[in-house]
Structures are given as structure tokens and as C-alpha cells.
N, C-alpha and C positions, 0 to 999 in steps of 0.2 A: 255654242255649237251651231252651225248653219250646212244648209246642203246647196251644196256648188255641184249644177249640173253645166255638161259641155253638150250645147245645142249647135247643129251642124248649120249651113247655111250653102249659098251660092248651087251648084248643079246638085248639091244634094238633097235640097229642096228649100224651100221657103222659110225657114230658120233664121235664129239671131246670130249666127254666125260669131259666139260668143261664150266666154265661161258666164255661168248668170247665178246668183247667189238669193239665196230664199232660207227664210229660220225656219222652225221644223214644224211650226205650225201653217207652211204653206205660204207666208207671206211673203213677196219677194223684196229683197233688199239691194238690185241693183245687178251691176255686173261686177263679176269680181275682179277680173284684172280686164283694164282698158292700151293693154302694151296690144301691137298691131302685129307683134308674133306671133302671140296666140290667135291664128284665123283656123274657120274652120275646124275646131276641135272636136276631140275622140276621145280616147281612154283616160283617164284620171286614175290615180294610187297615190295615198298619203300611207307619206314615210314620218312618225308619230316621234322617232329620237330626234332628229334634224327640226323636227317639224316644218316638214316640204309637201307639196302636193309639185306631183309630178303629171305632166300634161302634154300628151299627143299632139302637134301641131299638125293642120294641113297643107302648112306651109313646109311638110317636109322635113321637122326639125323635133325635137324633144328637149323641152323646158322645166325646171324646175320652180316653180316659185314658193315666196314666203306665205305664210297666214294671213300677208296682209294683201296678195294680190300680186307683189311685184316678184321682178322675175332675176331671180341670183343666177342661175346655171343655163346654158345654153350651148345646144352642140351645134348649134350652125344648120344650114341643109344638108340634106342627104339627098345625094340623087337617088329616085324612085323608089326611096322609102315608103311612101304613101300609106302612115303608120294607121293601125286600127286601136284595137285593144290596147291597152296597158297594167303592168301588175310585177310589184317586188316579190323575186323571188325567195328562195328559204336560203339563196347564198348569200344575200343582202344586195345584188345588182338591182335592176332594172328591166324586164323585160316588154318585146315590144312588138305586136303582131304588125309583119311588114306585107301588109296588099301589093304592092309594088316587086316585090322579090319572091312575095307566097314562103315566107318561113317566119321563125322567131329570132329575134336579136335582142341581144345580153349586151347592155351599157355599163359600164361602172356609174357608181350611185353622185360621183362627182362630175357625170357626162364629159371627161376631158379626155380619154382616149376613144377610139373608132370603136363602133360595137363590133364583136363577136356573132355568128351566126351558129345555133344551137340546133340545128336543123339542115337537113338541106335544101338548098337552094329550091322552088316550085315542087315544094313538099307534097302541099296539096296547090288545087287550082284556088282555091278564092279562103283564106283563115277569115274565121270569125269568129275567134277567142279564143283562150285557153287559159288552164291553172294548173296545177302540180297536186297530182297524188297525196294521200297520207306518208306514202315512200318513195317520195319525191320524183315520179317521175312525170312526163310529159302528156299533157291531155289536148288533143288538138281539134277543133272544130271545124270543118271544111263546109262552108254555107255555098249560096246561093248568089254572084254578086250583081250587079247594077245590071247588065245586058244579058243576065242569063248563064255565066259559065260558073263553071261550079259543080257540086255533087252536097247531099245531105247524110254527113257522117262525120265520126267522130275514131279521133284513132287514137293509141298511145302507144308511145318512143320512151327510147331508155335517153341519156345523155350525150350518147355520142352519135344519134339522131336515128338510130336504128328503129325500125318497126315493130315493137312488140306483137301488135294488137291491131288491126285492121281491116273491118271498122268495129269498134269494141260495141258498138250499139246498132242492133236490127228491130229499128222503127219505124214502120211507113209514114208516120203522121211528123216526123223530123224533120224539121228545116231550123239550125240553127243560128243564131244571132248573138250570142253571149255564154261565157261558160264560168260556174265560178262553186269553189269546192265547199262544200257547205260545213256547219258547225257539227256534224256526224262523219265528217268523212266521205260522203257521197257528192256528187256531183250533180249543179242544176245547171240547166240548161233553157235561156230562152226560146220564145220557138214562133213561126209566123210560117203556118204551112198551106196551103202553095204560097211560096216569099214572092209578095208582093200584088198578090192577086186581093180582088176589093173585097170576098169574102172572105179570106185566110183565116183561119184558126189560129187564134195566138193563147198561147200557152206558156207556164216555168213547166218546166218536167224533171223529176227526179230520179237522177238513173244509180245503180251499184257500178261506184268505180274501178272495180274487180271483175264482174259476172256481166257487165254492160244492161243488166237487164234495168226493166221500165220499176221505180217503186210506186210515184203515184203523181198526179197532175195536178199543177196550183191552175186554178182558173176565176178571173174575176166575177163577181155577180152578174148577172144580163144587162143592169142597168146604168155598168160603170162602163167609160171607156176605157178601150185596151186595146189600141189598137199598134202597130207595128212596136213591139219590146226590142228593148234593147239591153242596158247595161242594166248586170245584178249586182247587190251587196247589203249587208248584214248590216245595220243598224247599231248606234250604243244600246238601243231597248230589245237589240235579240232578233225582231223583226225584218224578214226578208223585205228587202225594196225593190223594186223592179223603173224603171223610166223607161217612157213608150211617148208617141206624137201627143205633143200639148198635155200628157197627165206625168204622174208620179204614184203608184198604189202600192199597199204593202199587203204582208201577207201574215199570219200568226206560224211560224217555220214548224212548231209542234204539231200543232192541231191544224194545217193546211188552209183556215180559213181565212178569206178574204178581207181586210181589216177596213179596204176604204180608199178611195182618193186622199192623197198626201195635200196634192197639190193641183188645179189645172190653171193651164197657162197657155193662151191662144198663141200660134205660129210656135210653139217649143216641140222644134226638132231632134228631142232628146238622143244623145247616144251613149253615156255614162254617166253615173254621180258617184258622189265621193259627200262624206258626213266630215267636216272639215274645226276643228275646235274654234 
């Protein structure tokens, strides 16, 4: 097992601009795929039948590769995709948070037809994650983006893109960055409030995916970094992971306590990981 995080790069900041692979004891093992498709990378989701890790490019495009780094599936660019998040839905597609378009797009799992738009178009002004209900429906995070536009809320849509629920969550201290449905059915949510300000609060927050209310806040020790979170996901050991600039910390998901630094790694512009076999 190794964790392959996608460290952004170029105006996004000072980053390897690369998927970057480390065993789980923190040590790094290299980059994982060296294909110059993958620039600029975002969202990760491994598809565990296939055994694919599926990967956000910047370059506009959504790739497939094998466990060994190389890359089988490929849809070409997308004009102004400018993909964020990524994450297999409960139909078995692909979905795919489009900054460029502000909505979700549904790929089939063999990336060979044009995606689908599950949303409408400039849904919200700036997505920054989402996942799907225990009753599968739509959970969308409307962040903060690069120059400022944006709003800090969270809505949910049925399938045929309708607004059930918005904003399902009234939180002043919300600025989110990442959304991902937990092993109870609730929803966490990373959080950097004011986004991008040098003091910011960075927080996981735990909301009811139903009631939108607050349940309880993971937050690191004082002594650990944590500074701008990004990509959530659960662990084979259970354990909540978080990836933020230059660290990786986990969390105990029962007992909300803080477990530690994973990993630190100077210049890693973290923005998803994925626990990859």
C-alpha cells in the first residue's frame, strides 16, 4: 500500500507540479507517474475492480492510470474544464468538479464518451468538492476561489440538478475546500476560514447530512502544521486523512483526536490523496 498525493504546481503555487508517492510510514518513494499529462494535478479516486486511480489533470483532461503509474485511459482536453475534485459515483461513473464550467460532470468509467453535466451549468460561482448522500443525492460545496469570487456554503440537488436544500449549512466559521461523506453517513468538510488569509482557521468540520447542523470540529494540536487543507479520505486503518501545504495528519474519526503528522514534505502543495495498493 502507498499514498499518492497530487501536489499542484505552476500559478498555483510553488508545488511539484506532480502525483508524488510515499509508503504510509511517510517516506517518500518517488513520483508516481512521470507521463507530462499528468501536470498540475487535483482530484484522485481509485477504482479498486479495475484497479485504476483516476486523476484530474490541469492540463484539462481526466486520466486513468494503472498501480503502476502508467496511464491506460485518456479523454483528451476539455475546453475549460479546469477540473477540481474527483470521485466514483454509487452509478460506477466518474465524477468531476468543473471550475471552469462551475458544475459536475459524469464521465463513463472507460473515459470514451463526452461527459454528461449532472448540474447546471455556473451552478454555484467557484465548487470545491462534493459527494453523494447516503440517498444518493448531491452535496455541493461553493468555496472561495483564487481572486476572491465565490460564496461559503454548501447546498444539495436531487439528480436532475434541482435545488433541494440551499445552503444546507449555516456556519460563519465555513470556508470550504473539500467535501467527503464519512463512514456514519455524515458529511466532513475541510475548512480554511478567511480562505486564504495568513491567520485562517483551518479546520475538518463535521456536519448532519440531513439537518446541515455543525456535529463537532477535528482540529490539529498547536504544535503541528495545518495549514491550508485540502483533500479528505479514510484510510485502510479507519483513520481520517487530511493533506494540507507540506504535511499530511490524520485524525482518530471516533474519538476526533488528533493522531499526528503522516508525513512532512517541504514545497508539497497538497490537494488530494488517494491510499493506492
Amino acid at each position: 500500500m502507498q499514498l499518492v498525493v497530487s501536489s499542484a504546481g505552476g500559478v498555483n503555487g510553488n508545488g511539484y507540479d506532480a502525483l508524488l508517492a510515499f509508503d504510509l510510514g511517510g517516506r517518500r518513494r518517488g513520483v508516481f507517474s512521470d507521463d507530462p499529462r499528468v501536470g498540475d494535478p487535483r482530484g484522485l479516486s481509485v477504482e479498486s475492480v479495475e484497479r485504476l486511480l483516476f486523476v484530474n489533470s490541469g492540463r484539462d483532461r481526466v486520466l486513468a492510470l494503472d498501480f503502476a503509474g502508467r496511464i491506460v485511459r485518456d479523454t483528451g482536453p476539455i475546453a475549460g474544464l479546469n477540473p477540481g475534485g474527483g470521485l466514483l459515483g454509487p452509478d460506477g461513473r466518474y465524477y468531476v468538479g468543473s471550475r471552469g464550467l462551475r458544475t459536475i460532470l459524469a464521465f463513463s468509467k472507460d473515459l470514451m464518451t463526452p461527459a454528461t453535466s449532472i448540474l447546471p451549468s455556473g451552478v454555484v460561482p467557484f465548487p470545491r468538492g462534493f459527494t453523494f448522500s447516503p440517498d444518493d443525492r448531491v452535496i455541493l460545496a461553493s468555496g472561495i476561489g483564487a481572486h476572491g469570487e465565490g460564496d461559503n456554503s454548501i447546498g444539495v440537488f436531487n439528480w436532475k440538478g434541482t435545488f433541494l436544500r440551499f445552503p444546507l449549512i449555516d456556519d460563519p466559521e465555513l470556508s470550504p475546500l473539500d467535501v467527503l461523506r464519512s463512514l456514519n453517513g455524515t458529511i466532513l468538510v475541510s475548512s480554511e476560514y478567511p480562505f486564504g488569509a495568513p491567520d485562517a482557521v483551518t479546520t475538518i468540520r463535521e456536519y448532519d447530512v440531513f439537518r446541515g447542523n455543525l456535529i463537532r470540529v477535528f482540529s490539529p494540536d498547536k504544535e503541528i502544521s495545518f495549514r491550508k487543507p485540502r483533500g479528505l479520505r479514510f484510510g485502510p486503518d479507519g483513520n481520517l486523512y487530511c493533506v494540507a501545504e507540506e504535511t499530511v495528519v490524520s485524525f482518530d474519526f471516533h474519538s476526533g483526536k488528533c493522531l499526528g503528522t503522516v508525513l512532512h514534505w517541504p514545497r508539497l502543495n497538497g490537494q488530494a490523496l488517494e491510499f493506492v495498493p
